[in-house]
N, C-alpha and C positions, 0 to 999 in steps of 0.2 A: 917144629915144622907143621904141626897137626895146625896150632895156635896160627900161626901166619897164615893156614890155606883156609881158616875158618872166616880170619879176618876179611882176606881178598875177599870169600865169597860172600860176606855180607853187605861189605863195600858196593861190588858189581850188584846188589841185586837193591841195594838203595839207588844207586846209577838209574837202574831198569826203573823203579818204580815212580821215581823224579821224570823219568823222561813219559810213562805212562800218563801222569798228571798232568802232563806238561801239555801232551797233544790235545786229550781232555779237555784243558783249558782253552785251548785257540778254537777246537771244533765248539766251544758253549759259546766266546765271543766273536763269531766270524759274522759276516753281514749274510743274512739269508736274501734271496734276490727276490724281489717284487713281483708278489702276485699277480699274475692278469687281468686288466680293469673288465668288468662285467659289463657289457650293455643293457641301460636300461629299456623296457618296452615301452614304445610310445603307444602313449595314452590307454592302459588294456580296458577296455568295458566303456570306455567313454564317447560321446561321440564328435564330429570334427567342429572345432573352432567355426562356427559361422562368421565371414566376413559383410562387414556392415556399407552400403553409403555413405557418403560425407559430401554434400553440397555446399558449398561455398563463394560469394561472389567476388569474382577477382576484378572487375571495373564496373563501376557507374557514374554517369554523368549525363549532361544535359545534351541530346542530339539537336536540336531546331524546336523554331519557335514556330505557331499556330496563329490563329485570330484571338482577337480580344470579342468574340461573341459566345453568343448562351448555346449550347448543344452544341459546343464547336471546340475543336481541341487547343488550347493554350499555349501548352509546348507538352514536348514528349524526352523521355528520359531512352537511356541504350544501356543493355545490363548483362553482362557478361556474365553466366551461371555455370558454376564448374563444379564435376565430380571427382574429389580428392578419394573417394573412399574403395572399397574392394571388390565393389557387385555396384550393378546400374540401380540406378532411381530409376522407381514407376515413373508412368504417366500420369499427370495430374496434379501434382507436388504443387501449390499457389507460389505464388513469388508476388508480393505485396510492395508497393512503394508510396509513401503516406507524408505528408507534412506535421511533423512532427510539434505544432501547436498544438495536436488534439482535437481539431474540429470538425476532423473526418473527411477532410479533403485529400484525395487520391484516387489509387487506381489500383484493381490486382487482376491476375489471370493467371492458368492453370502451363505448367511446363508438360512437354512433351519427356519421355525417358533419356537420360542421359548414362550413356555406359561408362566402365570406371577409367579415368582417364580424359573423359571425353569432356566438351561444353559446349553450351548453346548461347547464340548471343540474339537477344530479344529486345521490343523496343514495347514500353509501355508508354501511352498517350495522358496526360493529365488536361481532366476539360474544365470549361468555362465553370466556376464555382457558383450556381445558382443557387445554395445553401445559405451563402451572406458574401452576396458579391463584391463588399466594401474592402472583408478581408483580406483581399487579395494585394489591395492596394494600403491596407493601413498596417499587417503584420511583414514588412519587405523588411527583409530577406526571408523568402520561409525555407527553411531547413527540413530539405526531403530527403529519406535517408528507406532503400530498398531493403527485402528482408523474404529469405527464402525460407520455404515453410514453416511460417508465421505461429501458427498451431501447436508445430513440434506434434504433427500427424505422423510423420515417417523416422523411423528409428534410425538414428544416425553412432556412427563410432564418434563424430566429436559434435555436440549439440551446440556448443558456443561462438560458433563460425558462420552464422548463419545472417548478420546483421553489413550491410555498405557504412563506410564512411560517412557525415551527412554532406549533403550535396546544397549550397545555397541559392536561391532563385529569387531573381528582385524580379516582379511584375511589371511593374511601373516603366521597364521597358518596352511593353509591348499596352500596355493598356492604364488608360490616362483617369485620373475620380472624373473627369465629367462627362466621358464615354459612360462609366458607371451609372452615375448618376442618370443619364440620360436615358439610359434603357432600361432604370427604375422605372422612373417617368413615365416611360412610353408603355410600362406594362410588357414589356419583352422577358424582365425577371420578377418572381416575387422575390422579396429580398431573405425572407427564412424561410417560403415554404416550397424550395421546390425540388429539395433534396439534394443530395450531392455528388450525382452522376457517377457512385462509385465501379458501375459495374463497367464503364468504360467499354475499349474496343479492345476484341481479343490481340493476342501479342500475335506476329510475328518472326518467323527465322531469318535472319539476313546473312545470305551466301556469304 
């Protein structure tokens, strides 16, 4: 009897000890729940993101044509100048528009401030080329192509947006070689020396 009550209680107390192990085991593999995500601090000791301008021309093209005389405007170009970027452009910014042979034939002038978002549409005048007024008629088409801040004076968020399409302009519609020639002739132009009228008329805002 003794033998049998020892057995039981050995039995019962492996029982016990399997089912000890047993909870043991499920509380070491059970999923613990996911800690709380910590918010990070923006930016500590730093100071704020400065937002930059972004000037960019969103049209140009040819508005009207002019005379074919010396100190007298040719035609005039129309140039829609837009602020892409997160703060206004100063006043003063040049906005440049040049025929793109290189011989310095064009026109620039200074913009007024443009807020972010906002744009100005201007019209710059290109005159009679008394620098070599042949040019006009022997390089047709010239390829004028506008260009806001020329310099890269004003710090921009995107520097590479700053250039127009180019724009082509045959003269030969408005002025004939023997108009030219004629007012060689007459002493009305020297034919390289009389500069090439870059500083032009200031731009205007058109409502």
């Amino acid at each position: 009897m003794k033998t049998k009550l020892v057995i039981w209680l050995c039995c019962w107390g492996l029982m016990i000890a399997a089912a000890v192990v047993s909870v043991e085991a499920q509380e070491k593999t059970a999923i613990k729940p996911p800690e709380p995500i910590k918010k990070i601090p923006d930016r500590p000791g730093l100071p704020p993101i400065k937002r930059l301008p972004d000037l960019t021309i969103r049209t140009f093209g040819l508005k009207e044509w002019g005379r074919c005389e010396p100190r007298q405007m040719v035609f005039q170009f129309q140039i829609d100048v837009a602020n892409h970027g997160g703060s206004a452009s100063p006043a003063g910014v040049k906005l440049e528009v040049k025929d793109q042979h290189g011989v310095g034939w064009g026109n620039q002038s200074a913009l007024g401030a443009i807020p972010p978002g906002g744009h100005l549409v201007v019209t710059i005048p290109i005159s009679y080329f008394s620098g070599d007024p042949h040019h006009m008629l022997t390089a047709n088409p010239h390829p004028f192509q506008a260009k806001v801040d020329p310099g890269n004076a004003l710090v921009e968020s995107d520097e590479a947006n700053n250039e127009s399409p180019v724009v082509k302009v045959d003269v030969s519609k408005l002025c004939s070689a023997s108009e030219v020639d004629l007012k060689i002739k007459t002493g009305l132009v020297a034919e390289s020396s009389e500069g090439n009228n870059r500083a032009g008329v200031p731009f205007r805002i058109i409502p």
